[in-house]
C-alpha positions in Angstrom: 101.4 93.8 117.3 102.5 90.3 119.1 102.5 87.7 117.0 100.3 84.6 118.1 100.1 81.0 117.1 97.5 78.7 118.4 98.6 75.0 117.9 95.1 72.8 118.2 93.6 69.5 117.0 89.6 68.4 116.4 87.4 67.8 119.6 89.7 69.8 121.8 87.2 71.6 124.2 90.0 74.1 125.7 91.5 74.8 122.6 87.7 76.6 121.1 88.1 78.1 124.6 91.1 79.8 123.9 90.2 81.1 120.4 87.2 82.2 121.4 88.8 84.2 124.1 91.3 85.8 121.3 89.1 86.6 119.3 86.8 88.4 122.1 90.0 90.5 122.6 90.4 91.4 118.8 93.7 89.5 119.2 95.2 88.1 115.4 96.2 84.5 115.3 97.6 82.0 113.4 95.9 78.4 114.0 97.9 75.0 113.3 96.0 72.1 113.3 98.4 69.3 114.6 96.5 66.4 113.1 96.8 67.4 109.3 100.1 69.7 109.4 103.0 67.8 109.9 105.7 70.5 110.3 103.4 72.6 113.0 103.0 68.8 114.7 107.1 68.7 114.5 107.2 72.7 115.8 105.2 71.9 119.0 107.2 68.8 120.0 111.1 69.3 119.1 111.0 73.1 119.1 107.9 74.2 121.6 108.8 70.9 123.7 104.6 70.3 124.1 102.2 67.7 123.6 99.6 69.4 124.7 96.9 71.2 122.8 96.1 74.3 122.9 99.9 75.4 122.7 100.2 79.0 121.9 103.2 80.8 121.3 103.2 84.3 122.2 106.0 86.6 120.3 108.6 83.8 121.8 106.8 82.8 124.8 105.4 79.5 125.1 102.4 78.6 126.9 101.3 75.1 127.4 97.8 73.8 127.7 95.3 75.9 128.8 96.3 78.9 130.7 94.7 82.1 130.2 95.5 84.0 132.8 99.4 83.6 131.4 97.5 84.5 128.5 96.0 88.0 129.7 99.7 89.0 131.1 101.6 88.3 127.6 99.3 89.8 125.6 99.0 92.7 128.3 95.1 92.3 128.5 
């Protein structure tokens, strides 16, 4: 099983989007809230290089924003 991280914050339309759309696909992830978790914030920036939420990481793959059709080909969907 992939492993899947969902970085999000409060009020972010896109990132319910892309939980949603996990979860319709029975797919497990991890969700970091960047506003109240200071080390996930740290992850996405220095080590993910985003700003942007939703960031998900994918096994090692990183995908920025919202992008689900990079989504459906990692998770092989």
């Amino acid at each position: 099983m992939k492993k899947v991280i969902v970085y999000t914050q409060p009020s972010c339309p896109p990132c319910e989007v892309v939980k949603k759309f996990l979860a319709h696909h029975n797919i497990s992830f991890t969700e970091k809230d960047v506003t109240i978790d200071l080390e996930a914030r740290n992850t996405l920036v220095g080590e993910l290089n985003s700003t942007s939420t939703p960031t998900v990481t994918v096994d090692h793959h990183v995908v920025p924003g919202f992008d689900l059709k990079k989504l459906e080909e990692l998770l092989e969907l």
